[in-house]
C-alpha positions as a Markdown table, in Angstrom:
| # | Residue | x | y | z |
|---|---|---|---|---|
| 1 | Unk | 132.7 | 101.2 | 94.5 |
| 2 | Unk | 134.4 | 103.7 | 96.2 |
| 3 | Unk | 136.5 | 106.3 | 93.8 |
| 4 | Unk | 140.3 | 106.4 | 94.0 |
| 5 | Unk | 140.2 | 109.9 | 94.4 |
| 6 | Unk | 138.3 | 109.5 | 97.5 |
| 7 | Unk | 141.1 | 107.3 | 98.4 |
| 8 | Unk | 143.6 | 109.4 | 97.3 |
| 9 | Unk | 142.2 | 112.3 | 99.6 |
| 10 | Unk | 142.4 | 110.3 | 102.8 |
| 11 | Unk | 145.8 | 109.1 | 102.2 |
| 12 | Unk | 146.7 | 112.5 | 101.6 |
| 13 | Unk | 145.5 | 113.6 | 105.0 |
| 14 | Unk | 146.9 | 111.0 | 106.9 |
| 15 | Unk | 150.3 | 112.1 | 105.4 |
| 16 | Unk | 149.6 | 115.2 | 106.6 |
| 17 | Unk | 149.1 | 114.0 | 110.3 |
| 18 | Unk | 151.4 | 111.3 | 110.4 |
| 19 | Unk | 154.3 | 112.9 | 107.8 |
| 20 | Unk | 154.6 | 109.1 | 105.9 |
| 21 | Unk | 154.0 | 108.1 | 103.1 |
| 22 | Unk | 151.7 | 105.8 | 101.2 |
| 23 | Unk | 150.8 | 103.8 | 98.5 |
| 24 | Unk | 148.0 | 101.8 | 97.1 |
| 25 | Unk | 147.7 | 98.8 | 95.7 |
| 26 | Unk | 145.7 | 96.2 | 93.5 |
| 27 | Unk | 146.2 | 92.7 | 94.3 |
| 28 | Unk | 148.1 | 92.3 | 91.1 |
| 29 | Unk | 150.7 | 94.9 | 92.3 |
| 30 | Unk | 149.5 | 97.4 | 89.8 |
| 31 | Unk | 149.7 | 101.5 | 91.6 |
| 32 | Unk | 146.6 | 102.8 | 92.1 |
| 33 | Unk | 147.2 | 106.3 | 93.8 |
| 34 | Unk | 149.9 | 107.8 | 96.2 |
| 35 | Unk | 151.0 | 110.5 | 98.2 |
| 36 | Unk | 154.0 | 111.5 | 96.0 |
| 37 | Unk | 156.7 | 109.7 | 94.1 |
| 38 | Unk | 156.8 | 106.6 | 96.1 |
| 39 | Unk | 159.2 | 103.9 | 95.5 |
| 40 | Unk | 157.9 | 100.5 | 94.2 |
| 41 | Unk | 158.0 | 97.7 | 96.2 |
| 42 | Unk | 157.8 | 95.3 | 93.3 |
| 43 | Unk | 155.0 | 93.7 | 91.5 |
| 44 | Unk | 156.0 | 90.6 | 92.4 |
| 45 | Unk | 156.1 | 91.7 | 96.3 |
| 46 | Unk | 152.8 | 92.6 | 96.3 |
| 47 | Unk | 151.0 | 90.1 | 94.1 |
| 48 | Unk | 152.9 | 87.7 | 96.4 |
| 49 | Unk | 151.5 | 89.0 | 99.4 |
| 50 | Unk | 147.8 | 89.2 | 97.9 |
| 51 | Unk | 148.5 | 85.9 | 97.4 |
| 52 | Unk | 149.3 | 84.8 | 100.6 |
| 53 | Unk | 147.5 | 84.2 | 104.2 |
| 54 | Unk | 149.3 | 87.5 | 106.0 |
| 55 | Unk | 147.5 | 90.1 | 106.8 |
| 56 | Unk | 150.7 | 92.5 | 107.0 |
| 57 | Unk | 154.3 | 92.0 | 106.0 |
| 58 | Unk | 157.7 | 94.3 | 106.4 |
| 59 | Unk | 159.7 | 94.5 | 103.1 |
| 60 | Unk | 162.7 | 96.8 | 104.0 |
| 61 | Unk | 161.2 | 100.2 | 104.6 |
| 62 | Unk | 157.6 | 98.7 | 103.1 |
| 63 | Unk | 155.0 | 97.9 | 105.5 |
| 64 | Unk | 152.5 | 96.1 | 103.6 |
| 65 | Unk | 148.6 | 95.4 | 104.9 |
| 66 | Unk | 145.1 | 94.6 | 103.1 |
| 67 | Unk | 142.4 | 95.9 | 102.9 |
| 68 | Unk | 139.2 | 94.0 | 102.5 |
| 69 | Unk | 135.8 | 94.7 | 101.1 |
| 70 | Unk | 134.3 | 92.1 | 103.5 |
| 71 | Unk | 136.5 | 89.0 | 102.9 |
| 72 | Unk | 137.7 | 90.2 | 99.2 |
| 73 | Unk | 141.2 | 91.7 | 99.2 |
| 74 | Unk | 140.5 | 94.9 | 97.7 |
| 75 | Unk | 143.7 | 97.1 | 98.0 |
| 76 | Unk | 147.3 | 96.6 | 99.0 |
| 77 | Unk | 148.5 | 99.3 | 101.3 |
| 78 | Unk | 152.0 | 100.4 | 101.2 |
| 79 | Unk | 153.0 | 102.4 | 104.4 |
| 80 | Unk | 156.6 | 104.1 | 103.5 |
| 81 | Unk | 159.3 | 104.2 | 106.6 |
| 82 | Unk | 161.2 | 102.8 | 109.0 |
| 83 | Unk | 160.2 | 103.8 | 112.4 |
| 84 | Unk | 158.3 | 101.9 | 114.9 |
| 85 | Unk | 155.2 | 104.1 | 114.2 |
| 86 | Unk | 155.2 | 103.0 | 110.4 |
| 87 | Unk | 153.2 | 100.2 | 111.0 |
| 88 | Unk | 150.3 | 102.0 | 113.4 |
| 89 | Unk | 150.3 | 104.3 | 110.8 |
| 90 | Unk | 149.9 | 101.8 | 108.2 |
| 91 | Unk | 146.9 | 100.2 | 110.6 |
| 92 | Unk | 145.4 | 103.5 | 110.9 |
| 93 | Unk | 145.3 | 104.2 | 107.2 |
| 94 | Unk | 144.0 | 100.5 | 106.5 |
| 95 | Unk | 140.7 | 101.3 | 108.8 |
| 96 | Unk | 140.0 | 104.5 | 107.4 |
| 97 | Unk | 139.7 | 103.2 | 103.8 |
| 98 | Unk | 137.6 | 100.1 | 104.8 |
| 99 | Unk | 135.8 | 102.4 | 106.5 |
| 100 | Unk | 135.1 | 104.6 | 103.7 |
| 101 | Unk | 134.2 | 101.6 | 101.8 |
| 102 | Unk | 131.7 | 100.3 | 104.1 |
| 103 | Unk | 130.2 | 103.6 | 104.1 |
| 104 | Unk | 130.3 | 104.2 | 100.0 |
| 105 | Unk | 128.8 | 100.8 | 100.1 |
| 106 | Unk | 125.8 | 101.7 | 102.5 |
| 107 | Unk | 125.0 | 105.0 | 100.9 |
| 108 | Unk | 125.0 | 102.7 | 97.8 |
| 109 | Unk | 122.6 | 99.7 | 99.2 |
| 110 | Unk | 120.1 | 103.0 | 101.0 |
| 111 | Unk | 119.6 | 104.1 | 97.3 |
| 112 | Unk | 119.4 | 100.7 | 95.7 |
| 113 | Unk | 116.7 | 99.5 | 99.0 |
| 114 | Unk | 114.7 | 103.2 | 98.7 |
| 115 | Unk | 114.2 | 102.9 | 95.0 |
| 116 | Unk | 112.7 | 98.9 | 95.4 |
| 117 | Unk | 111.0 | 100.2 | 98.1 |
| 118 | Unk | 109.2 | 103.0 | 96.7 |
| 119 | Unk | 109.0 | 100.5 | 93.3 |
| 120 | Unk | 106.4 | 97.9 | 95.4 |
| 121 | Unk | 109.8 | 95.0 | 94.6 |
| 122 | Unk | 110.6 | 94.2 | 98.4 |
| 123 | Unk | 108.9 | 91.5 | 100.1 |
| 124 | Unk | 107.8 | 93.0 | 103.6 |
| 125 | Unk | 109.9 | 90.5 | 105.9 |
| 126 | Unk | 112.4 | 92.0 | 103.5 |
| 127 | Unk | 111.9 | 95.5 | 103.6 |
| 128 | Unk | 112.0 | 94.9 | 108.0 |
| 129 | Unk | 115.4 | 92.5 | 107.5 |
| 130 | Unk | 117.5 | 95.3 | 105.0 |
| 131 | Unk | 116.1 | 98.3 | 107.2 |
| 132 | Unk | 117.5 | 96.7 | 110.3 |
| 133 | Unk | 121.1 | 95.9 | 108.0 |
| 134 | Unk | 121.4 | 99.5 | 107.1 |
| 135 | Unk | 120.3 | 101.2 | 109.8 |
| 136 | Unk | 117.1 | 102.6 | 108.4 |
| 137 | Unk | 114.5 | 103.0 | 111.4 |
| 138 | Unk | 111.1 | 101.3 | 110.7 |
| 139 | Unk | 108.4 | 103.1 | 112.8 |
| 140 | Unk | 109.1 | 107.0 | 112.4 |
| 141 | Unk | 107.2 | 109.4 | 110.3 |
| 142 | Unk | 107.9 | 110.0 | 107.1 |
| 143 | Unk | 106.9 | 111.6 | 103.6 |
| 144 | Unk | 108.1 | 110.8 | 100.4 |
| 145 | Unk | 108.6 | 114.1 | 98.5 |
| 146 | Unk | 109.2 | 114.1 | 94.3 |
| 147 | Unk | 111.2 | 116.4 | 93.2 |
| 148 | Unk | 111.3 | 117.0 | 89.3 |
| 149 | Unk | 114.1 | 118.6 | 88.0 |
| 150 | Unk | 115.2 | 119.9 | 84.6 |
| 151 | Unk | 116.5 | 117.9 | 81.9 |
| 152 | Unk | 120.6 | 117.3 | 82.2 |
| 153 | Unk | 120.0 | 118.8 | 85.9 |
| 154 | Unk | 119.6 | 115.5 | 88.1 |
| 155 | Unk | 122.6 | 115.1 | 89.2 |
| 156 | Unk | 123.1 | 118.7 | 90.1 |
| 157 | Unk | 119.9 | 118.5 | 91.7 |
| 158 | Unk | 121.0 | 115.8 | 93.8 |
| 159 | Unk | 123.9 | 117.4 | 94.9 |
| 160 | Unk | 122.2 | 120.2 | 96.0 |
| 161 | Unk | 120.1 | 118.3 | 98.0 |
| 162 | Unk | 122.8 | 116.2 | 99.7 |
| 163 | Unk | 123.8 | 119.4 | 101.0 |
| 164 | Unk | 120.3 | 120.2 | 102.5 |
| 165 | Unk | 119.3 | 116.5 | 103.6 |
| 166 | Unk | 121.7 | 114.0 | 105.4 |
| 167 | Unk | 121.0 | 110.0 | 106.5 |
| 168 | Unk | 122.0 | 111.4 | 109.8 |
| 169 | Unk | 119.4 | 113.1 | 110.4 |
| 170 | Unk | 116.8 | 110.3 | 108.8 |
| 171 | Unk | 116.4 | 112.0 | 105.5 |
| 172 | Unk | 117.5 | 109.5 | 102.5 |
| 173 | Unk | 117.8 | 110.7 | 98.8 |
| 174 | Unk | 117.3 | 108.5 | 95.5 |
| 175 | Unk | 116.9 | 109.3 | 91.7 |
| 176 | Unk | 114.4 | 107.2 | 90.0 |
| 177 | Unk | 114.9 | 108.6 | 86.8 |
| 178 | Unk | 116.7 | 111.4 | 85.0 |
| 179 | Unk | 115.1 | 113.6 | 85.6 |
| 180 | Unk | 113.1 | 112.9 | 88.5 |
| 181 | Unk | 114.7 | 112.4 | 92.7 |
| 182 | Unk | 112.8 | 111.1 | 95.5 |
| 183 | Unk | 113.6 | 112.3 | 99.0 |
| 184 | Unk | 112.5 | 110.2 | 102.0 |
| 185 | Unk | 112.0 | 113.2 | 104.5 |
| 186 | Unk | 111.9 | 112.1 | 108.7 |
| 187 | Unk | 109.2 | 113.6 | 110.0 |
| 188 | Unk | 109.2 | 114.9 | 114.1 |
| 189 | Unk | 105.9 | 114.2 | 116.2 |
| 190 | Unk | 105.8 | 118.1 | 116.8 |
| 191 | Unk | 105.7 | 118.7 | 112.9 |
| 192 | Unk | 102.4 | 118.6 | 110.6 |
| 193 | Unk | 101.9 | 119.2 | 106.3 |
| 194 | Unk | 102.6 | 123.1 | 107.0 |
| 195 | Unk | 106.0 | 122.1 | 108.0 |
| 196 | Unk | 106.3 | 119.7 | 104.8 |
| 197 | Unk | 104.9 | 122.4 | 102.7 |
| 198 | Unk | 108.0 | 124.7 | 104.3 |
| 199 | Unk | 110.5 | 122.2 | 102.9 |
| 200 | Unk | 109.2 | 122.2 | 99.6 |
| 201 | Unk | 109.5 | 125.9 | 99.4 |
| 202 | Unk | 112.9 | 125.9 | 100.5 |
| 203 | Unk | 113.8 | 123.1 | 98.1 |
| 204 | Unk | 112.6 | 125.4 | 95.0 |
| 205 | Unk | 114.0 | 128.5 | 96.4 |
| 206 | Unk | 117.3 | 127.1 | 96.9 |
| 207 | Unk | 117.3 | 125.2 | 93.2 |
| 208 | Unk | 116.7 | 128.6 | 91.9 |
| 209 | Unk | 119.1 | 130.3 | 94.3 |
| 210 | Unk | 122.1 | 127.6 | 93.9 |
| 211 | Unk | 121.9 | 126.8 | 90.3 |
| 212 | Unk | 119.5 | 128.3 | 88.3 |
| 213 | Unk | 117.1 | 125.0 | 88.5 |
| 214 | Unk | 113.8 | 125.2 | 88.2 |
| 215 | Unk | 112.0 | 122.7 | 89.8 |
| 216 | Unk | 108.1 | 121.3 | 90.8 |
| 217 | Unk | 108.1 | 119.4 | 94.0 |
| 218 | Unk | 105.2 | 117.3 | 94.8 |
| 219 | Unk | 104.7 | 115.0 | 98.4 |
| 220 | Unk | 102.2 | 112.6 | 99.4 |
| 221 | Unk | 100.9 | 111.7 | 103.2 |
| 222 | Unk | 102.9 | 111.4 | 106.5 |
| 223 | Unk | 103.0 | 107.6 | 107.2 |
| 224 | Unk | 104.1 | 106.5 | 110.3 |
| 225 | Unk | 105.8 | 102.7 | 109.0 |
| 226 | Unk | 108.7 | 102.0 | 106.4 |
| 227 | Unk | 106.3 | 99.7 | 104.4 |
| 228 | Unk | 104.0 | 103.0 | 103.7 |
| 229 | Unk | 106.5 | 104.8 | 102.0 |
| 230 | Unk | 106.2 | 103.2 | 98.8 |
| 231 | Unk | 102.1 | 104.7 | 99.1 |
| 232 | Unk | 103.2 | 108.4 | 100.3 |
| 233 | Unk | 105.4 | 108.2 | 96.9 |
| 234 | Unk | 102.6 | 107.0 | 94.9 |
| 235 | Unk | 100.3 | 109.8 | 96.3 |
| 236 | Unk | 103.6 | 112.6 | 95.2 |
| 237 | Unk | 103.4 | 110.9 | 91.8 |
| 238 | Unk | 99.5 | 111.4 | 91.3 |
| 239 | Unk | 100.0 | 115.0 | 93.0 |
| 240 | Unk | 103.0 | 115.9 | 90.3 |
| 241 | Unk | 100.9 | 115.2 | 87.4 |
| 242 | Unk | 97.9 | 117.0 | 88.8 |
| 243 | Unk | 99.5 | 119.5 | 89.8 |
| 244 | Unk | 101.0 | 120.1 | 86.3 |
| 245 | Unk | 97.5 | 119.8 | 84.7 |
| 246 | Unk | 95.6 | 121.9 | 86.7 |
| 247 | Unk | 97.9 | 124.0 | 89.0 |
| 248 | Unk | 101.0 | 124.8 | 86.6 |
| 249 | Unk | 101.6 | 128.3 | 88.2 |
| 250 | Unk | 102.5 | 126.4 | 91.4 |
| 251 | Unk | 105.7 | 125.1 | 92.0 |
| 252 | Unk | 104.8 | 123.3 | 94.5 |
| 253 | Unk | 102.0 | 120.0 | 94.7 |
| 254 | Unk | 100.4 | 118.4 | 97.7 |
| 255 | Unk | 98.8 | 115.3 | 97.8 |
| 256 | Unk | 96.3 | 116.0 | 100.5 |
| 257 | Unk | 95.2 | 119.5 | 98.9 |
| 258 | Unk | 94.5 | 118.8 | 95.3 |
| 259 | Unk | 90.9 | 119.8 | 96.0 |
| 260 | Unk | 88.6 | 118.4 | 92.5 |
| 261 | Unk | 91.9 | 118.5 | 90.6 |
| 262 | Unk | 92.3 | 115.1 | 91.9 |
| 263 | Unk | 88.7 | 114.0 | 91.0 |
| 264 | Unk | 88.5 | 115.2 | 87.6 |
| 265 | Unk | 92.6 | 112.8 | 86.8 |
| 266 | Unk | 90.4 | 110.0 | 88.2 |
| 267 | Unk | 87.5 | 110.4 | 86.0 |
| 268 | Unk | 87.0 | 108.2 | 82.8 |
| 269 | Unk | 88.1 | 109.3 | 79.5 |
| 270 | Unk | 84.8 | 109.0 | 78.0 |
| 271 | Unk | 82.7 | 110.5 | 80.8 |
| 272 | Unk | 84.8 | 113.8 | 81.0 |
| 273 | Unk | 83.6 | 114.3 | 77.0 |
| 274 | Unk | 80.5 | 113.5 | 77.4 |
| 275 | Unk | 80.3 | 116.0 | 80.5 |
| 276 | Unk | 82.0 | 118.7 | 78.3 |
| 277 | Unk | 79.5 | 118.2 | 75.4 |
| 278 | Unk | 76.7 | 118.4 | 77.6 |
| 279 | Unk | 78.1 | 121.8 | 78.8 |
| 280 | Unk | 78.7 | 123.5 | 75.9 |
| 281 | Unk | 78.0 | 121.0 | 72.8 |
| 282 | Unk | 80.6 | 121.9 | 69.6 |
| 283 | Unk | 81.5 | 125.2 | 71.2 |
| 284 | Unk | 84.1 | 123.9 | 73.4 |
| 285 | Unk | 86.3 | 126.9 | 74.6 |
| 286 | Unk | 89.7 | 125.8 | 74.2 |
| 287 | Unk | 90.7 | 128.5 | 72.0 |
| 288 | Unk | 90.4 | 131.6 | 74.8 |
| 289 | Unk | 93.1 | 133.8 | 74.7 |
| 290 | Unk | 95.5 | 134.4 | 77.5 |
| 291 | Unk | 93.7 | 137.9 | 78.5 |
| 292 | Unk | 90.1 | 136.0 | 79.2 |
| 293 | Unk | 91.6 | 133.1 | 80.7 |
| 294 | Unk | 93.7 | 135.6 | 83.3 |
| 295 | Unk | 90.3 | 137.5 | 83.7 |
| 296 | Unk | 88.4 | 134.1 | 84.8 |
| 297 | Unk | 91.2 | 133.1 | 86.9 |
| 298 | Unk | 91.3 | 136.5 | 88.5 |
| 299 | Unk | 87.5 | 136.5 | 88.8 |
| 300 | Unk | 87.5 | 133.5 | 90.3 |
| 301 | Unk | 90.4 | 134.3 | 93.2 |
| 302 | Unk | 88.0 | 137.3 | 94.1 |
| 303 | Unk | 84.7 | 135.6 | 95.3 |
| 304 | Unk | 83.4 | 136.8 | 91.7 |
| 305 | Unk | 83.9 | 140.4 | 93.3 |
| 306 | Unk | 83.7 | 142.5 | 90.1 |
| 307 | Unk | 85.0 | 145.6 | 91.6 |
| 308 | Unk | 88.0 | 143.9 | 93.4 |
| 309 | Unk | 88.7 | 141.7 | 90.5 |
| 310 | Unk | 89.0 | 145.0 | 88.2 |
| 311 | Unk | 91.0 | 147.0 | 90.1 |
| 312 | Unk | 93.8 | 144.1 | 90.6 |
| 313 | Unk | 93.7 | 143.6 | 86.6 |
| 314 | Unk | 94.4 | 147.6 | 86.8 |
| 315 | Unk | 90.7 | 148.1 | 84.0 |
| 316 | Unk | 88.1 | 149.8 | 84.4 |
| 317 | Unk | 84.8 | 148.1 | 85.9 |
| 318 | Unk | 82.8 | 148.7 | 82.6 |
| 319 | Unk | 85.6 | 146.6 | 80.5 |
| 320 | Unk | 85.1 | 143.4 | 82.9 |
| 321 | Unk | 81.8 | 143.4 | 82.6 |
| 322 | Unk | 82.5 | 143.7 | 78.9 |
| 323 | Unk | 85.2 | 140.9 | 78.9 |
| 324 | Unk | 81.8 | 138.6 | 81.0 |
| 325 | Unk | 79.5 | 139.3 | 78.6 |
| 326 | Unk | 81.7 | 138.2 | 75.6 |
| 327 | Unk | 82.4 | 135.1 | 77.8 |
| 328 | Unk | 78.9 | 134.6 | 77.9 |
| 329 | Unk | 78.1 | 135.3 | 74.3 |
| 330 | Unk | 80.6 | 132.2 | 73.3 |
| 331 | Unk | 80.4 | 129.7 | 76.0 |
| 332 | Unk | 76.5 | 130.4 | 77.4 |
| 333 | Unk | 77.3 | 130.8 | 80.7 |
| 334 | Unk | 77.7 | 133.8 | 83.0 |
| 335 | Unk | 80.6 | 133.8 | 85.7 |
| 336 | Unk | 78.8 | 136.2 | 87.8 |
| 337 | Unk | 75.9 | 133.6 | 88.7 |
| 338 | Unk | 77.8 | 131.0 | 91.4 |
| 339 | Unk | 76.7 | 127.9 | 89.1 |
| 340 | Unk | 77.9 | 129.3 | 86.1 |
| 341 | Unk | 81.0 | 129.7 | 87.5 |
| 342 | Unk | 81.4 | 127.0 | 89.0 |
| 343 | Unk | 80.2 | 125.3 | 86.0 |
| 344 | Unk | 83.3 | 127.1 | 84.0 |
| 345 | Unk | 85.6 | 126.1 | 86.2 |
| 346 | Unk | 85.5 | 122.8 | 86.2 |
| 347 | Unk | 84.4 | 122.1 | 82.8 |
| 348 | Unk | 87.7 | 124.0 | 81.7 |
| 349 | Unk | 89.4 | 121.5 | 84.4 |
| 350 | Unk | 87.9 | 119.4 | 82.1 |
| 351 | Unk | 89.1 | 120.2 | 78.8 |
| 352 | Unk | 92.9 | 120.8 | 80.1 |
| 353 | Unk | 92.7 | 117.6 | 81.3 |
| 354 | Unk | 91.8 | 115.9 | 78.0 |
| 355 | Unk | 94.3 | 118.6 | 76.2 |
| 356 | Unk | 97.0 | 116.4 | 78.9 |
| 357 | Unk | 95.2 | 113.1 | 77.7 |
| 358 | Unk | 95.9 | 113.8 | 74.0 |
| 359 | Unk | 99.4 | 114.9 | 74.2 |
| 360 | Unk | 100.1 | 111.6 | 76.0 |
| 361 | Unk | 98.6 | 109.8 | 73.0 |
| 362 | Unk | 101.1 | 111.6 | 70.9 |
C-alpha cells in the first residue's frame, strides 16, 4: 500500500504548480493528509459520494473525485477552489496518485514474483504469464547475485542498492531474509563474469563507503531465460557458504571459480574423516596458530618459493625453513615437496569444512 506521506508529497507539489489546494479522503470521510488547513467538506458529503455512482461532484468550492485501486474506491480527493481550472486540477491530481499506486503496487508484485521465483513456487506457464503482467522481460541475460549483509543492516542495504540498481534498467532487488538481499542483475551481450565480478566489488566498496556495511557478495551463472534464475540463485547460495568456509578473506564469491572448494562442500560427511584420518591419524592439525597458518597460506601464494615467500613475511630465510620443519615434525608432511603440499592444502580444506559441519550441529 502506498504511504500517505508519499501522497502527501505529490499533493504538495501539485500545489505548488497549480497554487490549489487539496485534500484527501477515506471513503468514510475521515482526513487523511492535506496541503494546509483545509476546510471540511463534511463527513457526510464525502461518505455520500463514496457511496454513490459519480465519479466527480461540485460541493460549493469542493470538487470532489475518486480514486481507485483498480475498481476499489481508495481515496476521496478534495480539489479546493472555484475557478474553472479547479476541476483539471483536481483530474490531474487524481491520475498522479493512481499512478503512484499502480507503481507502489508493481514494485510490490516484482518483489513478491522474484522471491517465488528464486524459491522454485511458480509454475512455468506462470512465471511466462506474471513476467508479461509486470513487465519483466523473459529472454535476456541475467545473474542472480546474494548479497549478505550485517545483522539490523537489510534494510539499509537495500536502500543503498536501490540507489545503485533500477527496474529500468532490468535490475530487480528482493530480500529473502533479514539479513540476506537478492539482486536480479540484466546482463548486456557485450558483458562476460569479469564484468559481474566489477559489480560485486563496487557493491562492497560502496556498503563500506555509504554506511559502514560490511558485506560478502556471492553470484551464480549468466542464464539467458527467466525460468533459470531460480538456478543462478542456487549456485550464489552454494558459492556464499563456500566461500565463507574456505575463502573468508574474500569478500566477494563466484560460483563458477570455487575451484576444489566446491568439491570438498559436496563430499560426504563420513568420507572427509575418513580422508583426514588417513592423512594424519589422531594428529589432526586444527590447533595451528595464526603465525603457521599465515606462513602456509603465504607459502602456498608463492609457488612454494621459499625465498619470495620469506621476504613478503619480512623473516629471514633460515626462520621459514624453521617454521617447515616444525610443520613437518607435527603433521608428517613437508610443504616444500608439491604432494605434500598439496596434500596440506586440501586436507586442512578438509578439517575447516567439518569445523563448519560441527558448528551447524550446534
Amino acid at each position: 500500500m502506498i504511504s500517505i506521506q508519499t501522497v502527501r508529497n505529490c499533493i504538495d507539489d501539485l500545489k505548488t504548480i497549480t497554487k490549489t489546494d487539496f485534500g484527501v479522503y477515506d471513503p468514510a470521510g475521515s482526513l487523511q493528509t492535506s496541503t494546509g488547513e483545509v476546510e471540511h467538506p463534511g463527513v457526510n458529503v464525502v461518505s455520500s459520494f463514496a457511496e454513490s455512482p459519480a465519479d466527480s461532484q461540485v460541493v460549493g468550492m469542493h470538487h470532489l473525485l475518486k480514486v481507485y485501486d483498480s475498481e476499489e474506491i481508495l481515496y476521496i480527493l478534495d480539489a479546493l477552489g472555484t475557478s474553472e481550472e479547479t476541476y483539471t486540477y483536481g483530474r490531474i491530481a487524481v491520475s498522479s496518485i493512481q499512478n503512484l499506486v499502480v507503481a507502489y503496487k508493481e514494485k510490490f508484485d516484482r518483489g513478491g514474483f522474484f522471491q517465488n521465483l528464486i524459491m522454485d513456487n511458480l509454475l512455468l506457464v506462470d512465471i511466462y504469464n506474471r513476467a508479461k503482467k509486470l513487465h519483466i522481460e523473459s529472454n535476456v541475460r541475467r545473474v542472480a547475485m546474494l548479497i549478505e549483509t550485517e545483522p539490523d543492516k537489510n534494510a539499509l542495504g537495500q536502500e543503498i542498492l536501490g540507489g545503485m540498481f533500477s527496474p529500468q534498467n532490468g535490475d530487480y532487488i528482493t530480500a529473502i531474509d533479514e539479513n540476506g538481499i537478492v539482486l536480479i542483475k540484466k546482463i548486456e551481450e557485450d558483458q562476460d563474469y569479469e564484468d559481474v565480478r566489477a559489480v560485486a566489488d563496487t557493491i562492497v566498496d560502496m556498503m563500506q563507503m555509504e554506511a559502514m556495511i560490511n558485506v560478502r557478495v556471492a553470484y551464480g551463472t549468466i542464464v539467458d531465460e527467466l525460468k533459470n534464475v531460480s538456478k543462478s540463485f542456487k549456485e550464489a547460495m552454494m558459492a556464499l557458504e563456500v566461500g565463507r568456509i574456505f575463502y573468508n578473506e574474500s569478500r566477494v564469491a563466484a560460483y563458477n571459480n570455487l575451484g576444489i572448494g566446491r568439491l570438498i562442500y559436496q563430499l560426504p560427511e563420513n568420507l572427509c574423516h575418513m580422508y583426514v584420518e588417513e592423512i594424519f591419524g589422531d594428529n589432526v592439525p586444527d590447533d595451528l596458530d595464526e603465525e603457521m597458518v599465515n606462513t602456509i597460506n603465504k607459502f602456498f601464494e608463492n609457488s612454494l618459493n621459499i625465498s619470495e615467500t620469506s621476504r613478503q613475511l619480512f623473516v629471514h630465510r633460515n626462520t621459514l625453513v624453521y617454521r617447515i620443519e616444525k610443520l613437518q615434525k607435527q603433521t608428517g608432511l613437508d610443504i616444500r615437496l608439491f604432494d605434500d603440499a598439496l596434500t596440506l592444502k586440501i586436507a586442512l580444506m578438509v578439517v575447516e569444512y567439518l569445523k563448519n559441519l560441527e558448528k551447524q550441529k550446534i
